[in-house]
mmCIF file as gemmi writes it, N, C-alpha and C atoms, coordinates in Angstrom:
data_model
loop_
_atom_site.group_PDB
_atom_site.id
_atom_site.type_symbol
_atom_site.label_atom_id
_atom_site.label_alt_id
_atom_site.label_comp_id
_atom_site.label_asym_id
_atom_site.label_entity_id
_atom_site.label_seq_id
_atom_site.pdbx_PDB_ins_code
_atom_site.Cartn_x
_atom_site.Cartn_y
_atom_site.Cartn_z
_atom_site.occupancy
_atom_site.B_iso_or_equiv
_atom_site.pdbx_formal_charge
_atom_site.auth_seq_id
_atom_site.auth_asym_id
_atom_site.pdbx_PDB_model_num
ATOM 1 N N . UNK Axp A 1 ? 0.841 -1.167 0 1 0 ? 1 A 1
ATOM 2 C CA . UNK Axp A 1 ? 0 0 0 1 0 ? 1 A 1
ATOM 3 C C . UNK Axp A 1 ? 0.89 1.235 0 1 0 ? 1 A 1
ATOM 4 N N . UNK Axp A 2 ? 0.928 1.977 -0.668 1 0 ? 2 A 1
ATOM 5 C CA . UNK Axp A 2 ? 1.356 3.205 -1.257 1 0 ? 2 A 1
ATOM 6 C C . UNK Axp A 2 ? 0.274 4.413 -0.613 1 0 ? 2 A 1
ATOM 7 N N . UNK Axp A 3 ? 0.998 5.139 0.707 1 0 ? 3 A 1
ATOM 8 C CA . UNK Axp A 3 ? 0.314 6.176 1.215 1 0 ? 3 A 1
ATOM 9 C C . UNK Axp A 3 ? 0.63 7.699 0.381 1 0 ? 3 A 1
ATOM 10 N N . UNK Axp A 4 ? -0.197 8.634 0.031 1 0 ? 4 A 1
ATOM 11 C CA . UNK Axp A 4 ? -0.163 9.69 -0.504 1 0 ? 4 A 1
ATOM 12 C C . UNK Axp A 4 ? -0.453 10.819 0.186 1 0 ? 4 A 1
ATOM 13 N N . UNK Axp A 5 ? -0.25 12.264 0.93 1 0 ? 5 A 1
ATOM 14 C CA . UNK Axp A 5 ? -1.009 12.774 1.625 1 0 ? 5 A 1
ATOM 15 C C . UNK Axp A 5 ? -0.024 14.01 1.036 1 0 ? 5 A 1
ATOM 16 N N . UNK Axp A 6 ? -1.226 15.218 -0.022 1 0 ? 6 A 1
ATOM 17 C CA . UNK Axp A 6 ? -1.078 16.327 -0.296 1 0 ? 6 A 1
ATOM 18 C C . UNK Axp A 6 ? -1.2 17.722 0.393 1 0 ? 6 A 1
ATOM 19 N N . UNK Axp A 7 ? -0.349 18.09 0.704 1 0 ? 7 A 1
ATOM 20 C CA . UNK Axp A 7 ? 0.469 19.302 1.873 1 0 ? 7 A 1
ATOM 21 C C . UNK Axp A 7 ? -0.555 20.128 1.443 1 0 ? 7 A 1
ATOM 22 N N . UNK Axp A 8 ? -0.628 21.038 0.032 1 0 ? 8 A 1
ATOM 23 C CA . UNK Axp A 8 ? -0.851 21.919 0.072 1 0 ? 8 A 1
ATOM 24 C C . UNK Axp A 8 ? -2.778 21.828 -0.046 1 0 ? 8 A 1
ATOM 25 N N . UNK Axp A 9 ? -3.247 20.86 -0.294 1 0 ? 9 A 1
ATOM 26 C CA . UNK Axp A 9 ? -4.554 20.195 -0.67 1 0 ? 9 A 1
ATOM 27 C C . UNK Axp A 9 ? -5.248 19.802 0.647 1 0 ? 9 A 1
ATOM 28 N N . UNK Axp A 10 ? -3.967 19.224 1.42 1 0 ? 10 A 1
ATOM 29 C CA . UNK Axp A 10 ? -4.546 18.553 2.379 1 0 ? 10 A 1
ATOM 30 C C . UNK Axp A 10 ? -5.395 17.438 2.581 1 0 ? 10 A 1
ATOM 31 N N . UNK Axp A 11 ? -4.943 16.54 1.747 1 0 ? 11 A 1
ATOM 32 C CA . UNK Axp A 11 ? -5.62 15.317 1.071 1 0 ? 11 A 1
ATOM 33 C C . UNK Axp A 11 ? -5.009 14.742 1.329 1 0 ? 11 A 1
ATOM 34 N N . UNK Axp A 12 ? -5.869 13.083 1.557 1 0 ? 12 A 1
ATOM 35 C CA . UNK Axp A 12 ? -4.855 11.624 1.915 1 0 ? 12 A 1
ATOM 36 C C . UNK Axp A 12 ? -5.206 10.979 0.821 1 0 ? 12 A 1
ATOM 37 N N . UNK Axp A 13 ? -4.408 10.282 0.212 1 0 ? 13 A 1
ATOM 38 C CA . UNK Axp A 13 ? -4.979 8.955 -0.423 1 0 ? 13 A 1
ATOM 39 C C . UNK Axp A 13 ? -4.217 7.869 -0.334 1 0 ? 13 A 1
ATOM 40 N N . UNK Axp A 14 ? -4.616 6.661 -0.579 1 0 ? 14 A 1
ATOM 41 C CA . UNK Axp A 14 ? -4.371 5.486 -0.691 1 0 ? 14 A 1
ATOM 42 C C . UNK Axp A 14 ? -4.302 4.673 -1.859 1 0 ? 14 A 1
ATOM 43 N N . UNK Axp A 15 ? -3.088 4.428 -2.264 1 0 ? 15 A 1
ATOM 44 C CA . UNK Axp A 15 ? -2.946 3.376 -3.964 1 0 ? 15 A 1
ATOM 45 C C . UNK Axp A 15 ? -2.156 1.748 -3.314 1 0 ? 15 A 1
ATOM 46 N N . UNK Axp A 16 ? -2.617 1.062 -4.026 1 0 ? 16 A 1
ATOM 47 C CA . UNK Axp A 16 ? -2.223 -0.483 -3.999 1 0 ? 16 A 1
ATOM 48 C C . UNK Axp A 16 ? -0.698 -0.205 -4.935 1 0 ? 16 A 1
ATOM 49 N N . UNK Axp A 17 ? -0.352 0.777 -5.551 1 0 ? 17 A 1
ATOM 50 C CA . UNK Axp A 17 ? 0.746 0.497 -6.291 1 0 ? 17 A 1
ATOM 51 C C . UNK Axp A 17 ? 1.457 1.739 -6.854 1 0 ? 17 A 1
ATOM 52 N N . UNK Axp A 18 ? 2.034 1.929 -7.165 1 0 ? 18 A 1
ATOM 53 C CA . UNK Axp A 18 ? 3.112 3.253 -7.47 1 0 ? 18 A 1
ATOM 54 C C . UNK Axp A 18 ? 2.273 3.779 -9.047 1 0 ? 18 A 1
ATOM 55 N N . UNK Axp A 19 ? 2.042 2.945 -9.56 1 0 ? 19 A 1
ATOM 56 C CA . UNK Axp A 19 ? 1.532 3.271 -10.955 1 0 ? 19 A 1
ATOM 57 C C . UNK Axp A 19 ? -0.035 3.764 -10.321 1 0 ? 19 A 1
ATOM 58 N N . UNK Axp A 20 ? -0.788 2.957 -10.161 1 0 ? 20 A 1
ATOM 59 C CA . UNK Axp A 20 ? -2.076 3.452 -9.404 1 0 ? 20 A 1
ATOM 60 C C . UNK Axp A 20 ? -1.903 5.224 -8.832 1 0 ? 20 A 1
ATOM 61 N N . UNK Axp A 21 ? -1.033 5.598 -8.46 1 0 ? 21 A 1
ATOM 62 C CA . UNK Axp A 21 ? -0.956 7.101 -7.816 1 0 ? 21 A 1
ATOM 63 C C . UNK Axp A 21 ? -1.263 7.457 -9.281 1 0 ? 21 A 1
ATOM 64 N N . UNK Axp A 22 ? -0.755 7.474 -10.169 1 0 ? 22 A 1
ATOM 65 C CA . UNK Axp A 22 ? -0.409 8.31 -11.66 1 0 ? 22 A 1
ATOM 66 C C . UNK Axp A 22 ? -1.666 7.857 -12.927 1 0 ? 22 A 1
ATOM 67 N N . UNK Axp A 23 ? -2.335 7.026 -11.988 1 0 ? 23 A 1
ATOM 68 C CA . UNK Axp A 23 ? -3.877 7.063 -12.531 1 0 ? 23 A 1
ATOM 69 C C . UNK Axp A 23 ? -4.852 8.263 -11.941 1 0 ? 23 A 1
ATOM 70 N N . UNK Axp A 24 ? -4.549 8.251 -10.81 1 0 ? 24 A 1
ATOM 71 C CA . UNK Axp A 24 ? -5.474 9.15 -10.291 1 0 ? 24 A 1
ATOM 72 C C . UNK Axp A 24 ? -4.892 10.785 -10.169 1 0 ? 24 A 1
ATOM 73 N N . UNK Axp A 25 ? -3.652 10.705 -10.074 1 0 ? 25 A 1
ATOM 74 C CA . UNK Axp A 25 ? -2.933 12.156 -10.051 1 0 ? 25 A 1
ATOM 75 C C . UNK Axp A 25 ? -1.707 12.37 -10.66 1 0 ? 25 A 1
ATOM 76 N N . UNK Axp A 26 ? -1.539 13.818 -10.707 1 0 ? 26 A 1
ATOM 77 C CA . UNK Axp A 26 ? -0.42 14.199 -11.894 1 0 ? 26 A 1
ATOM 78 C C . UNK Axp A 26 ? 0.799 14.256 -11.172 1 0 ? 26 A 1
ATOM 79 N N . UNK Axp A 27 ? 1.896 14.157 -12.167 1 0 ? 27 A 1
ATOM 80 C CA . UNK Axp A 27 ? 3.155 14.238 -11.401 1 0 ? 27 A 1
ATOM 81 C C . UNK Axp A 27 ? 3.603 15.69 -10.6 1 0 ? 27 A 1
ATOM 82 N N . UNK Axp A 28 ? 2.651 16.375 -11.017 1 0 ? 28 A 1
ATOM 83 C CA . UNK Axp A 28 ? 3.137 18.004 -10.745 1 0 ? 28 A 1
ATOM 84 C C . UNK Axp A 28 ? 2.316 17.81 -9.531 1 0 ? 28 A 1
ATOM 85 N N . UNK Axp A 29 ? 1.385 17.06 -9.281 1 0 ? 29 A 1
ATOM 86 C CA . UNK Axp A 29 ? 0.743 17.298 -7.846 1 0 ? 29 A 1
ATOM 87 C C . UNK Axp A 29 ? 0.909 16.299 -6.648 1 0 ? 29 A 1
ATOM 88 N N . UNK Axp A 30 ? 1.529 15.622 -7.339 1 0 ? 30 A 1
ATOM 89 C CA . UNK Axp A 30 ? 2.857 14.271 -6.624 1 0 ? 30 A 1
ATOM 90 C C . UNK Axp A 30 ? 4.148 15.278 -5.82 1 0 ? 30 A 1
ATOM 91 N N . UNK Axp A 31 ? 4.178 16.036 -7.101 1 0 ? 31 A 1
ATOM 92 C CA . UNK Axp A 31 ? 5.981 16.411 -7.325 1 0 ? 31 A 1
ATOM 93 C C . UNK Axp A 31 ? 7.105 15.878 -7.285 1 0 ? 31 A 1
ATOM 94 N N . UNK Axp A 32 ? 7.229 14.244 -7.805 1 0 ? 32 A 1
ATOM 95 C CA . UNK Axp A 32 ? 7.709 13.762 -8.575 1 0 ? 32 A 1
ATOM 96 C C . UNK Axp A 32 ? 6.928 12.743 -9.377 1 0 ? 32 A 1
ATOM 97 N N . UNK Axp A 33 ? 8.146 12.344 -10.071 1 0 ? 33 A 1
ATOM 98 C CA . UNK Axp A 33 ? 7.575 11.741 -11.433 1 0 ? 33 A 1
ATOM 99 C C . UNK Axp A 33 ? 7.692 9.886 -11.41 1 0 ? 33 A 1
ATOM 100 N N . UNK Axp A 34 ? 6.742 9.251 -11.866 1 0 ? 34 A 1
ATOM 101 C CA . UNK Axp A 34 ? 6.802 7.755 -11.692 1 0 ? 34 A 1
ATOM 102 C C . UNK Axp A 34 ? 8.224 6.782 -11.509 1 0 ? 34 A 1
ATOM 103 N N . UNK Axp A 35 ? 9.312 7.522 -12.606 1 0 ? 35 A 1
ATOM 104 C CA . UNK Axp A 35 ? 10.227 6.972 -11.938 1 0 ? 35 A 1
ATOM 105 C C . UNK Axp A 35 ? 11.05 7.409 -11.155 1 0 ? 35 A 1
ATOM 106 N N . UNK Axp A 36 ? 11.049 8.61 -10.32 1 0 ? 36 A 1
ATOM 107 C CA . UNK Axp A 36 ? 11.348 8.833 -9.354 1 0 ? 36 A 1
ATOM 108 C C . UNK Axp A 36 ? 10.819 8.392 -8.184 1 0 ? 36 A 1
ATOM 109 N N . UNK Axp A 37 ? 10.132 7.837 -8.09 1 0 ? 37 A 1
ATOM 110 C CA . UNK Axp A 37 ? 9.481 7.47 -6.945 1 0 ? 37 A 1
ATOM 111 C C . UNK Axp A 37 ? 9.661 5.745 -7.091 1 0 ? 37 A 1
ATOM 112 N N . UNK Axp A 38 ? 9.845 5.171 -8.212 1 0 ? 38 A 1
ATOM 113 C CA . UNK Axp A 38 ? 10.362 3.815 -8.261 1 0 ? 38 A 1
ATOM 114 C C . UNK Axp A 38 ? 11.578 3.526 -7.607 1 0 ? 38 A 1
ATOM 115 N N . UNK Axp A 39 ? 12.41 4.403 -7.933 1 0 ? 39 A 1
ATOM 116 C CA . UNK Axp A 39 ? 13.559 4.118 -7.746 1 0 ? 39 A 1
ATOM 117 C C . UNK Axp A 39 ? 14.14 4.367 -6.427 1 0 ? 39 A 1
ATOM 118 N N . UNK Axp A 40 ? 12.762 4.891 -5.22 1 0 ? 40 A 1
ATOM 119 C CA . UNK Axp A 40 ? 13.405 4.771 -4.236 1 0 ? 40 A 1
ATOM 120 C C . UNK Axp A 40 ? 13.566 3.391 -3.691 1 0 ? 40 A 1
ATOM 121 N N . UNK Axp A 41 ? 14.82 3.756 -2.515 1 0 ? 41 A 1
ATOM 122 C CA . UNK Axp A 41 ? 15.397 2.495 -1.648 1 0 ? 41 A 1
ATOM 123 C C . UNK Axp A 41 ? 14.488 2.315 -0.864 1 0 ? 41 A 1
ATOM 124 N N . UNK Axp A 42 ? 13.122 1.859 -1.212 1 0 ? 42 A 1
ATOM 125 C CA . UNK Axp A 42 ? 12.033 1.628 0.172 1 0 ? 42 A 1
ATOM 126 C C . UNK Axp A 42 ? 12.183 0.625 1.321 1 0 ? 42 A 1
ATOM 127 N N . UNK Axp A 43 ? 13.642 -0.521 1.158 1 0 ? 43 A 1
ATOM 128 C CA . UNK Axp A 43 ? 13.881 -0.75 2.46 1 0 ? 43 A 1
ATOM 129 C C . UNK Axp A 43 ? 14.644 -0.155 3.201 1 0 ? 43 A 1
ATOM 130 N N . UNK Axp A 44 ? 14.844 1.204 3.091 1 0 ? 44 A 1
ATOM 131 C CA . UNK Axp A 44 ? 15.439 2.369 3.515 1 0 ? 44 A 1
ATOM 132 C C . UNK Axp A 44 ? 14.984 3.705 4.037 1 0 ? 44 A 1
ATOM 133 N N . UNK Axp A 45 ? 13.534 3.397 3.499 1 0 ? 45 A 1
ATOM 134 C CA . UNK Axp A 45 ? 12.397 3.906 4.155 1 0 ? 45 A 1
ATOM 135 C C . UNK Axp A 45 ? 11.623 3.734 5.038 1 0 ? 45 A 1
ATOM 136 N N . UNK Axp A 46 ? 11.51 5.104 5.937 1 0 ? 46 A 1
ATOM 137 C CA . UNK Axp A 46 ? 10.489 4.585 7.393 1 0 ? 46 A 1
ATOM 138 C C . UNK Axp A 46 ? 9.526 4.331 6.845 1 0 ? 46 A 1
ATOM 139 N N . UNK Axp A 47 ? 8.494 3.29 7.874 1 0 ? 47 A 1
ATOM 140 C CA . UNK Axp A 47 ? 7.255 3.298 7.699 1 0 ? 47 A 1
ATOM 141 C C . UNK Axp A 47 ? 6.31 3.318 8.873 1 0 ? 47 A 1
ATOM 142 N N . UNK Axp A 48 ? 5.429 4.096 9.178 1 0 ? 48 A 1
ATOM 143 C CA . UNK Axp A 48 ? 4.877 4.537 10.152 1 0 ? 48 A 1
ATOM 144 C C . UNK Axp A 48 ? 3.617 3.794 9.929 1 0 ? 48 A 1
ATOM 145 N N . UNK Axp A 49 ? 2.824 3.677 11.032 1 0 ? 49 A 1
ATOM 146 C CA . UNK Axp A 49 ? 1.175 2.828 10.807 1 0 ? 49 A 1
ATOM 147 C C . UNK Axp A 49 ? 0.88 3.129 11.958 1 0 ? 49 A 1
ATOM 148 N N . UNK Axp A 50 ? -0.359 4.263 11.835 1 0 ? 50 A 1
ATOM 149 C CA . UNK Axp A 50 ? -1.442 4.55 12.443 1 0 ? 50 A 1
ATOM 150 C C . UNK Axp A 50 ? -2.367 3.539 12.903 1 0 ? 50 A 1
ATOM 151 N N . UNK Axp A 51 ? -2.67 3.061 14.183 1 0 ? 51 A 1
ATOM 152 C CA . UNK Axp A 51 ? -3.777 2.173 14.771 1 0 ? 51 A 1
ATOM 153 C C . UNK Axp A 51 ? -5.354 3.251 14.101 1 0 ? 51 A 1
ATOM 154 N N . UNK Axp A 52 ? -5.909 2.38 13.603 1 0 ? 52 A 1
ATOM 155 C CA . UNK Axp A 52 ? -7.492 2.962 13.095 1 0 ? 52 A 1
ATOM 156 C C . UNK Axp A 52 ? -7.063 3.66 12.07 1 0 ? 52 A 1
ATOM 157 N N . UNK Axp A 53 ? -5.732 3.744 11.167 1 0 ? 53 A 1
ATOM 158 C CA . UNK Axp A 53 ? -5.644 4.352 10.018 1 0 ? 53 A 1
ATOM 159 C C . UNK Axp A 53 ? -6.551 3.641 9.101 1 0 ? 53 A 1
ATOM 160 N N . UNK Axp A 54 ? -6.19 2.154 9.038 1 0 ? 54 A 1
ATOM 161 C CA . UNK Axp A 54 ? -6.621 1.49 7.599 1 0 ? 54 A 1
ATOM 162 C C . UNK Axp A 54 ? -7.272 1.071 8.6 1 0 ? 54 A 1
């Protein structure tokens, strides 16, 4: 699960997959671009989980 949450919008969303974000939104409102965001080291990435998030 691929968490999304837009700063200036103030919007959360939720995608099953990296491509799924770039169905529903643009890279300019991402602010980056599909393969930038592939290519991160995500076992290098925190991951935080909210109790009663999902």
């Amino acid at each position: 699960m691929v968490y999304v949450y837009l700063v200036f919008e103030k919007k959360d969303y939720f995608f099953g997959s990296i491509a799924a974000i770039y169905d529903h939104l643009s890279a300019e409102q991402v602010g980056a671009g599909y393969h930038t965001l592939w290519n991160v080291r995500w076992k290098e990435t925190s991951v935080i989980l909210r109790p009663g998030l999902l």
